[in-house]
PDB file of N, CA, C and O in Angstrom:
ATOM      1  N   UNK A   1     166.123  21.737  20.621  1.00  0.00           N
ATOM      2  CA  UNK A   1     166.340  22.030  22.013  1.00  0.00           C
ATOM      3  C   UNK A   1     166.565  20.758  22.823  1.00  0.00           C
ATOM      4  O   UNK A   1     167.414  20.695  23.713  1.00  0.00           O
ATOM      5  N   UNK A   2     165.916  19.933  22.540  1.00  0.00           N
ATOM      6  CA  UNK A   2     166.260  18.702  23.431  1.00  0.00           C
ATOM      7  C   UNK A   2     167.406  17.900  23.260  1.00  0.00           C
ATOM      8  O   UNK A   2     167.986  17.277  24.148  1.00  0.00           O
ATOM      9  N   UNK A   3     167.727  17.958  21.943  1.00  0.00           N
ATOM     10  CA  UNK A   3     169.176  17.572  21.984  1.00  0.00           C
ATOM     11  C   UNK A   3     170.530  18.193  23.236  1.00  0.00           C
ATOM     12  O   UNK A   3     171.505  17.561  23.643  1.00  0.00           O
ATOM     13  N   UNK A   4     170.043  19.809  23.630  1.00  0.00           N
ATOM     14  CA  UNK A   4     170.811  20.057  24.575  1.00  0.00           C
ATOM     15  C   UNK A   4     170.553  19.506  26.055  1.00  0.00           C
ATOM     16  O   UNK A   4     171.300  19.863  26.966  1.00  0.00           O
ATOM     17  N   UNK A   5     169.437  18.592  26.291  1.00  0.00           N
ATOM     18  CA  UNK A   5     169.317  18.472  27.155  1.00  0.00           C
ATOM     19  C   UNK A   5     169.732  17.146  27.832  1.00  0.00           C
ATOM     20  O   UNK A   5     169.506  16.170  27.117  1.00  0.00           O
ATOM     21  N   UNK A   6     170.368  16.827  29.221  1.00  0.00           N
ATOM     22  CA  UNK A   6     170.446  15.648  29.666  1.00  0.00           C
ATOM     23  C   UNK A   6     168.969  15.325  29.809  1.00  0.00           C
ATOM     24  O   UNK A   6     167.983  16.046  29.657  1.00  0.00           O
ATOM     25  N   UNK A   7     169.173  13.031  30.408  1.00  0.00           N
ATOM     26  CA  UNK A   7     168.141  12.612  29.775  1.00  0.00           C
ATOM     27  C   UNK A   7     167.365  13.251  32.146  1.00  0.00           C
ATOM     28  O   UNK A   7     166.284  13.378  32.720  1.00  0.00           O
ATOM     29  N   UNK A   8     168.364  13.347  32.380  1.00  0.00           N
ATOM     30  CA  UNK A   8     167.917  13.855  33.703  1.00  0.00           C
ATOM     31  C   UNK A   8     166.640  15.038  33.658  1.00  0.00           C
ATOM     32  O   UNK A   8     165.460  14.874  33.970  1.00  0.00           O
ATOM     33  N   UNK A   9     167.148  15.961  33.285  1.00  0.00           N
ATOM     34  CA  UNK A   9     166.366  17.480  32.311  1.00  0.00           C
ATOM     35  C   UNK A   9     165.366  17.395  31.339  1.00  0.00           C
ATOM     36  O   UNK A   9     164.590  18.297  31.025  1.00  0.00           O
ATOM     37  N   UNK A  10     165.429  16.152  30.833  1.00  0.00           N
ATOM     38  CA  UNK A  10     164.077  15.974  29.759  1.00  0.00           C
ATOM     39  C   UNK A  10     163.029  15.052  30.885  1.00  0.00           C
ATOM     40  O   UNK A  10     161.973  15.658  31.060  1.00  0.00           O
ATOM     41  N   UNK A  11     163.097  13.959  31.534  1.00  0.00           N
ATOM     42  CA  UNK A  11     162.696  13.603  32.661  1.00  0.00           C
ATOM     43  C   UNK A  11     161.780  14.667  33.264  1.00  0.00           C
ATOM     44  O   UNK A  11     160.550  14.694  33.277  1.00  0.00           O
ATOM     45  N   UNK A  12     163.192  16.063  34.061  1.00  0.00           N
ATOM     46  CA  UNK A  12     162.189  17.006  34.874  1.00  0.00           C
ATOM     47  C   UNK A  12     161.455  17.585  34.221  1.00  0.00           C
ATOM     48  O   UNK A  12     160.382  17.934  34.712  1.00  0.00           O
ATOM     49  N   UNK A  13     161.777  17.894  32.871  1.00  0.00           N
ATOM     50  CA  UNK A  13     160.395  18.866  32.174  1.00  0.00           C
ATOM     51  C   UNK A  13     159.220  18.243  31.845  1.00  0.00           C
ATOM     52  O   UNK A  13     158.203  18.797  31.428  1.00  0.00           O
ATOM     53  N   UNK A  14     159.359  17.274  32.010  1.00  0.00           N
ATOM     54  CA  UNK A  14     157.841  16.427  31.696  1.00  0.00           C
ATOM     55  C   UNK A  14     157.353  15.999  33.015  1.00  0.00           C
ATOM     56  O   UNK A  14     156.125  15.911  32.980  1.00  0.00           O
ATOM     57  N   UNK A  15     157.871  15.682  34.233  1.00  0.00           N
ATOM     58  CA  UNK A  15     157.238  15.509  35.482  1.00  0.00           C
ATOM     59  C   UNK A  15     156.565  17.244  35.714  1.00  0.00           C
ATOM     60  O   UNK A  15     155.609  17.389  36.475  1.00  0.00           O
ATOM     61  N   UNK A  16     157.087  18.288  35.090  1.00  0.00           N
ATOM     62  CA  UNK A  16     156.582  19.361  35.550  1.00  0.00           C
ATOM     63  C   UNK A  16     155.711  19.777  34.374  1.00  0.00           C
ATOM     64  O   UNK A  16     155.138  20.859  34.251  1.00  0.00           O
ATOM     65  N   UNK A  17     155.704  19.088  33.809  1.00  0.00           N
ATOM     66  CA  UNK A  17     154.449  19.775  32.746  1.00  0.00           C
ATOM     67  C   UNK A  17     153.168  18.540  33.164  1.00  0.00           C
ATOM     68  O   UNK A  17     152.069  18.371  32.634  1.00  0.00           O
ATOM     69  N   UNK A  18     153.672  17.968  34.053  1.00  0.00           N
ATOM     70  CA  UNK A  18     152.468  17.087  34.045  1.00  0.00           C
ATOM     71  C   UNK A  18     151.529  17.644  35.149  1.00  0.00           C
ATOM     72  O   UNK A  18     150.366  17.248  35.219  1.00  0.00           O
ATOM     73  N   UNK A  19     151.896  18.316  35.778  1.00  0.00           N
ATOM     74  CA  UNK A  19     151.226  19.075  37.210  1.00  0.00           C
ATOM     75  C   UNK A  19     151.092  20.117  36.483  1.00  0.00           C
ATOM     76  O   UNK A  19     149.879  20.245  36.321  1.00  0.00           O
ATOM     77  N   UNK A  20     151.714  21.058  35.871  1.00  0.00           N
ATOM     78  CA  UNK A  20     151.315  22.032  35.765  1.00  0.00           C
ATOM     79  C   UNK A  20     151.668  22.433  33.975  1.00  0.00           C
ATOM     80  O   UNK A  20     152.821  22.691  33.630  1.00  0.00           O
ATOM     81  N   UNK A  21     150.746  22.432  33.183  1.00  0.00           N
ATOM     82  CA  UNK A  21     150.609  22.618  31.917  1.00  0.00           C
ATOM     83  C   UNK A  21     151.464  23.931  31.273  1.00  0.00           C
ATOM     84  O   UNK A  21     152.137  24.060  30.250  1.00  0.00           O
ATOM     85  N   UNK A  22     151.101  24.834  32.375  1.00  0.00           N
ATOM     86  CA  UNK A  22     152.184  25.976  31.479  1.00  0.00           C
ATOM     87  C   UNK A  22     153.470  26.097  30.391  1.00  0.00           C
ATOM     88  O   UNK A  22     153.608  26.801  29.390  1.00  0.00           O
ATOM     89  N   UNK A  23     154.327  25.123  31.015  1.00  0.00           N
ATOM     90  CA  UNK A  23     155.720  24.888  30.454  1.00  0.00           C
ATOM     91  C   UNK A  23     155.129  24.708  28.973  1.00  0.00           C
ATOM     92  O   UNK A  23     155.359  25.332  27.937  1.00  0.00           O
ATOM     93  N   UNK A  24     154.276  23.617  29.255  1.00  0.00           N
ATOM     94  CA  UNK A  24     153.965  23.130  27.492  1.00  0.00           C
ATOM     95  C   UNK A  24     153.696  24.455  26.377  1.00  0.00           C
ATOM     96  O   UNK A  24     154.280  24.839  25.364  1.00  0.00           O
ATOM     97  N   UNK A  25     152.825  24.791  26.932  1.00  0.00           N
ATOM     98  CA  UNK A  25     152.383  26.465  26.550  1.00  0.00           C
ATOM     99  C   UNK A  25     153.581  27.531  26.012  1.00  0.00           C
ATOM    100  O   UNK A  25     153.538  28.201  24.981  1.00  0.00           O
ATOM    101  N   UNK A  26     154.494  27.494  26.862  1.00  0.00           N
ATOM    102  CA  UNK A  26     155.421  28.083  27.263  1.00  0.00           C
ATOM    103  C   UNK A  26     156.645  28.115  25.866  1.00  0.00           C
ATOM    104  O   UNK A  26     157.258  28.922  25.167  1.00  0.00           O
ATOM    105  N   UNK A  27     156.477  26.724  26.057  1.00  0.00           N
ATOM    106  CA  UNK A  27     157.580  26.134  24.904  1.00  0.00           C
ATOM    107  C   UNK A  27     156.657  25.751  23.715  1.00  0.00           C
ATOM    108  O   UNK A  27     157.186  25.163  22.772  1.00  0.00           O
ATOM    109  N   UNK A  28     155.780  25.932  23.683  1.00  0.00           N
ATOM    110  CA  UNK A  28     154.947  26.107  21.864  1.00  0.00           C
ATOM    111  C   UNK A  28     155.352  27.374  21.540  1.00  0.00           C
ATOM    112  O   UNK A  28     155.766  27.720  20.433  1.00  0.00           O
ATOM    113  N   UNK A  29     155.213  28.167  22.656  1.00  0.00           N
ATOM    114  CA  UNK A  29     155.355  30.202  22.017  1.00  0.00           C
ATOM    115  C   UNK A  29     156.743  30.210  21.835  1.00  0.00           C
ATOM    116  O   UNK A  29     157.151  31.024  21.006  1.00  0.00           O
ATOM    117  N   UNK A  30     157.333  29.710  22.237  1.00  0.00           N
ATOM    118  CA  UNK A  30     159.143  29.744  22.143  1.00  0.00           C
ATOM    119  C   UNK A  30     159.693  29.382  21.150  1.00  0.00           C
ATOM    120  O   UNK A  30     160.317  30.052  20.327  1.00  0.00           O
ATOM    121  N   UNK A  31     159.401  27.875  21.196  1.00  0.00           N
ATOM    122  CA  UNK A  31     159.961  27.476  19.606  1.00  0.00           C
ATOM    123  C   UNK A  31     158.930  26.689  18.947  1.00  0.00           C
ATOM    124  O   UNK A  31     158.653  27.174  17.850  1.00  0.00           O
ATOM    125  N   UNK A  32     158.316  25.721  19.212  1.00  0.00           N
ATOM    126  CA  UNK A  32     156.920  25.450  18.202  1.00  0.00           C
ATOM    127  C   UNK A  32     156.087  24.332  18.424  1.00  0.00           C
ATOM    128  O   UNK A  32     156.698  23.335  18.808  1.00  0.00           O
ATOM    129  N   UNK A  33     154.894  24.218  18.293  1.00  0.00           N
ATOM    130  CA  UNK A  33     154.364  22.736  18.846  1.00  0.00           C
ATOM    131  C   UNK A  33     154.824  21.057  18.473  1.00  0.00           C
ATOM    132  O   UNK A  33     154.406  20.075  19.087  1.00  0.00           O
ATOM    133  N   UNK A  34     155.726  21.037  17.380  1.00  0.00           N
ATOM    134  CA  UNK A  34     156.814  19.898  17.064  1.00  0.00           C
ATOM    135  C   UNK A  34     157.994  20.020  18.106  1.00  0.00           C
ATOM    136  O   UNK A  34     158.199  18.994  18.754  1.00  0.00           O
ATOM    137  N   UNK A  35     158.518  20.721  18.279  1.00  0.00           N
ATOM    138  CA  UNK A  35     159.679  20.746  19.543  1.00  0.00           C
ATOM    139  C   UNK A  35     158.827  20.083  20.810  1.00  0.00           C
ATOM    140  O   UNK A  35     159.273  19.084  21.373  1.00  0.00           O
ATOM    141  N   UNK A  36     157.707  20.630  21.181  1.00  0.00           N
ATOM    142  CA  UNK A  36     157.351  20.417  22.126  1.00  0.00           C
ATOM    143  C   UNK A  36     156.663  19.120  22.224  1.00  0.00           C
ATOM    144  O   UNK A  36     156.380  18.437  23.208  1.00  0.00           O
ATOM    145  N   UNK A  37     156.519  18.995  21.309  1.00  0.00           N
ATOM    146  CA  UNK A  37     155.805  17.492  20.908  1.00  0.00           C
ATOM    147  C   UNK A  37     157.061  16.077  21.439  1.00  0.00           C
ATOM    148  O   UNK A  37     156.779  15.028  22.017  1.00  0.00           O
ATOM    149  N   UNK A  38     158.222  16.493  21.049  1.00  0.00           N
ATOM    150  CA  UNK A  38     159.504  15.885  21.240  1.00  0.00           C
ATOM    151  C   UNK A  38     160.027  16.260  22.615  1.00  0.00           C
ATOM    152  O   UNK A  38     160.910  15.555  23.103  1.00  0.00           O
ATOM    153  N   UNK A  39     159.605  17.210  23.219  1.00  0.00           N
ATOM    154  CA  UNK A  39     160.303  17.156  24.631  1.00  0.00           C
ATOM    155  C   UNK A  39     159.425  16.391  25.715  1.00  0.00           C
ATOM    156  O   UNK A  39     159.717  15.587  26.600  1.00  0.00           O
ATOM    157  N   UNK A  40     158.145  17.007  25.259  1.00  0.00           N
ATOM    158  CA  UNK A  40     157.011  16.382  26.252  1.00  0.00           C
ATOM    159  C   UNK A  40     156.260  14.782  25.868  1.00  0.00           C
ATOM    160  O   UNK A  40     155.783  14.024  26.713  1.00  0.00           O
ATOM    161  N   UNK A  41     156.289  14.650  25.077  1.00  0.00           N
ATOM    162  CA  UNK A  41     155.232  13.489  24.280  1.00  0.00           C
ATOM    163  C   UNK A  41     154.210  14.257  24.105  1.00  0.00           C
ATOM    164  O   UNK A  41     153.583  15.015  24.844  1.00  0.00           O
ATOM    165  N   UNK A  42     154.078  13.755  22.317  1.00  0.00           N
ATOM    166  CA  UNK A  42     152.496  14.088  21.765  1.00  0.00           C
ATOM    167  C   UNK A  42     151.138  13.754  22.298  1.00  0.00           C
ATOM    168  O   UNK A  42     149.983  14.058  21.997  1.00  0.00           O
ATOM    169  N   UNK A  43     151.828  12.871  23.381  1.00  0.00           N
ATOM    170  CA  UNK A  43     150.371  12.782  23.847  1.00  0.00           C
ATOM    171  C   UNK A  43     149.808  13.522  25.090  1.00  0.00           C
ATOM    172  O   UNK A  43     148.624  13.735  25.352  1.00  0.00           O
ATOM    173  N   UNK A  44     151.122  13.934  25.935  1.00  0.00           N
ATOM    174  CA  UNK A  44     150.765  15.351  26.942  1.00  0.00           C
ATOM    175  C   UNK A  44     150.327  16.501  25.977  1.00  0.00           C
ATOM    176  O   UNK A  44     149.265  16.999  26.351  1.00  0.00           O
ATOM    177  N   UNK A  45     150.821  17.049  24.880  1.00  0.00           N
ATOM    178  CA  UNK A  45     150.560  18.049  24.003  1.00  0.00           C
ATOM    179  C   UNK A  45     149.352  17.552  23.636  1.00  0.00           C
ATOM    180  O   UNK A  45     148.439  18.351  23.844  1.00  0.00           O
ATOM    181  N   UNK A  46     149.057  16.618  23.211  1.00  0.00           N
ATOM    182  CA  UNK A  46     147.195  16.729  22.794  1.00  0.00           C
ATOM    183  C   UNK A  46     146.513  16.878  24.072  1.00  0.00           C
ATOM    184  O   UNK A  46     145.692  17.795  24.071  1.00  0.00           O
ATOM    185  N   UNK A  47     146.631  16.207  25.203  1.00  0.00           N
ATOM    186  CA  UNK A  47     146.052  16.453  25.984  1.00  0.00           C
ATOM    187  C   UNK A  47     145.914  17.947  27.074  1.00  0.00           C
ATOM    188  O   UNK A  47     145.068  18.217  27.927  1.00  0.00           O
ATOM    189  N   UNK A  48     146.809  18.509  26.728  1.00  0.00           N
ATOM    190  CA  UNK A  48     146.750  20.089  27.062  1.00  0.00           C
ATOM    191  C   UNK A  48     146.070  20.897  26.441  1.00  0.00           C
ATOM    192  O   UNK A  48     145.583  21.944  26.866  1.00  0.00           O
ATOM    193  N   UNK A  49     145.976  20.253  24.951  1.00  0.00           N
ATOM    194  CA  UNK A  49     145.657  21.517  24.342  1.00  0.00           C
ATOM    195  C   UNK A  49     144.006  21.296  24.253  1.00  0.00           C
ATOM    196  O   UNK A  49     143.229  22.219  24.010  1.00  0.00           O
ATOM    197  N   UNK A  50     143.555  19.754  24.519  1.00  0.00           N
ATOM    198  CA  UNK A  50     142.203  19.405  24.791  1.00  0.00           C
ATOM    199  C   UNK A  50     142.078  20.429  25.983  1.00  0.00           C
ATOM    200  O   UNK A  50     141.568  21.525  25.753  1.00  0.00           O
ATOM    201  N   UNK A  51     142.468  20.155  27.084  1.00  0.00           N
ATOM    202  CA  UNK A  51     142.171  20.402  28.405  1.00  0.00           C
ATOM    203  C   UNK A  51     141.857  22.096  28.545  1.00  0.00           C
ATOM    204  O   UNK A  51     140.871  22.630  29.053  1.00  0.00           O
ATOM    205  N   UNK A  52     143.039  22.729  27.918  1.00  0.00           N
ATOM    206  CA  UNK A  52     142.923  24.400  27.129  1.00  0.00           C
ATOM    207  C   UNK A  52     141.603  24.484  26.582  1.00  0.00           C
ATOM    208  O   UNK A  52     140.929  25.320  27.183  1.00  0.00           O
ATOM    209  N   UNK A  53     140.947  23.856  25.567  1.00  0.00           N
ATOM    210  CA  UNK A  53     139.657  24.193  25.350  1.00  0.00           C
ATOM    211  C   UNK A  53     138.568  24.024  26.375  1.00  0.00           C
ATOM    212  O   UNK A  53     137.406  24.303  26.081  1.00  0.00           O
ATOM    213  N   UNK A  54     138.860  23.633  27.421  1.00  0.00           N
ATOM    214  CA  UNK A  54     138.056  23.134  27.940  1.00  0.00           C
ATOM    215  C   UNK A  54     137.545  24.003  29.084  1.00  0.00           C
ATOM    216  O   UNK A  54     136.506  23.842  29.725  1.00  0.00           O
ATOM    217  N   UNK A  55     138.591  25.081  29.239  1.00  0.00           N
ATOM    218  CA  UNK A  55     138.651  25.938  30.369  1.00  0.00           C
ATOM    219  C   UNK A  55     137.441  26.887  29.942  1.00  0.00           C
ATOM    220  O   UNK A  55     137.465  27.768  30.801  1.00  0.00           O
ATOM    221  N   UNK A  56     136.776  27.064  29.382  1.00  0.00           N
ATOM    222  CA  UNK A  56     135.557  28.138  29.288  1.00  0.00           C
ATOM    223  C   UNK A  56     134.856  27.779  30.114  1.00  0.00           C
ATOM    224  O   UNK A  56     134.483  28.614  30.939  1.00  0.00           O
ATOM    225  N   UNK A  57     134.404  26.415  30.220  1.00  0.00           N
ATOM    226  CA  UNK A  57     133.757  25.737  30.901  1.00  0.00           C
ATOM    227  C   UNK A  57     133.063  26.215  32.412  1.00  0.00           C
ATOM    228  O   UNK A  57     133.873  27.085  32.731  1.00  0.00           O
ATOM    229  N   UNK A  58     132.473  26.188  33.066  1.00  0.00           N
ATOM    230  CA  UNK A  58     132.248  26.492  34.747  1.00  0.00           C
ATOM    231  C   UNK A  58     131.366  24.798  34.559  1.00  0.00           C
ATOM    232  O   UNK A  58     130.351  24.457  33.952  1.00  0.00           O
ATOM    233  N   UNK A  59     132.298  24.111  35.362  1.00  0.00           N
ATOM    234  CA  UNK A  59     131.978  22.963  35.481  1.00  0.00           C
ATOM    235  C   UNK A  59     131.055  23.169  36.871  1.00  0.00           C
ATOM    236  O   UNK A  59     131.429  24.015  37.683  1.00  0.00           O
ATOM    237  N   UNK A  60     129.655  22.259  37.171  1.00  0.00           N
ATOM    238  CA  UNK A  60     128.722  22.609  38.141  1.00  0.00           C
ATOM    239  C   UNK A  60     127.964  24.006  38.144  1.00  0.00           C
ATOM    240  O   UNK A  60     127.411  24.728  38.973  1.00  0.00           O
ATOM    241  N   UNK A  61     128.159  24.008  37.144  1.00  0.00           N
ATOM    242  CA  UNK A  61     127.148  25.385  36.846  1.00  0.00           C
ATOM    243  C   UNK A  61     126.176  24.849  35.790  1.00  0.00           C
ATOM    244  O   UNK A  61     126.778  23.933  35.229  1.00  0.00           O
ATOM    245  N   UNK A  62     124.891  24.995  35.226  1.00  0.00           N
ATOM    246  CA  UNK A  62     124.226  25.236  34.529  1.00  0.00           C
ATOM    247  C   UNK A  62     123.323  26.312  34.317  1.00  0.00           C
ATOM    248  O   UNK A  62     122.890  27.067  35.187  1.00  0.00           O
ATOM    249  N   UNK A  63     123.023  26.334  32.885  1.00  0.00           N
ATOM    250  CA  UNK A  63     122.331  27.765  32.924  1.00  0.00           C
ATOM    251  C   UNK A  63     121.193  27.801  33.305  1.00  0.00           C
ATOM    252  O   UNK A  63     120.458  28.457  32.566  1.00  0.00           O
ATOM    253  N   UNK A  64     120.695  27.329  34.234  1.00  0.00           N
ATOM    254  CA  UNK A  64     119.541  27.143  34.997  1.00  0.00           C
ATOM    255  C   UNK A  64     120.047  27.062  36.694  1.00  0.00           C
ATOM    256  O   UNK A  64     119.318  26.379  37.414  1.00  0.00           O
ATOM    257  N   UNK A  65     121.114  27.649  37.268  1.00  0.00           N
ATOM    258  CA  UNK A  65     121.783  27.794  38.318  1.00  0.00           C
ATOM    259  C   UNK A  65     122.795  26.455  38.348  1.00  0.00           C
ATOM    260  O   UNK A  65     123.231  25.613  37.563  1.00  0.00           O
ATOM    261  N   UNK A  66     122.903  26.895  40.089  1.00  0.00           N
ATOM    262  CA  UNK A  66     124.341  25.866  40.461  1.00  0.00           C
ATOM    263  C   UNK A  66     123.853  23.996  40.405  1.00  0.00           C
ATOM    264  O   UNK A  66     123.037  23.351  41.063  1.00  0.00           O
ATOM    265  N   UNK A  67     124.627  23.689  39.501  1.00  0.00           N
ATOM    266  CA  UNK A  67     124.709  21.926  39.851  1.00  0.00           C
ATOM    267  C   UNK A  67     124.510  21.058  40.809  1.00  0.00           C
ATOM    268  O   UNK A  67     124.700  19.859  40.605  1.00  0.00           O
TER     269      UNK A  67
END
């Protein structure tokens, strides 16, 4: 996929996956986490998919009430 893309278009998809993670997501279910690895950098893709685990979380909460 990135071969079809200008270097303008590979640019915007990574300024927009950097605010907002979805795209990355988006384009693993589409075509696969190596594509996406190559459009975005492996290192936004590790760090999403850290950040994805991370969402269970209720940050300022403990189980002994609020933080």
């Amino acid at each position: 996929m990135i071969e079809d893309l200008t270097r303008e278009q590979v640019i915007g998809w990574r300024a927009r996956a950097a605010h907002d993670h979805q795209p990355v997501f988006d384009h693993i279910d589409r075509y696969d986490e190596t594509s996406a690895r190559r459009l975005f950098t492996s290192r936004l893709v590790d760090q999403v998919q850290r950040l994805a685990g991370l969402g269970h979380l209720g940050i300022g909460y403990t189980p002994w009430g609020k933080a």
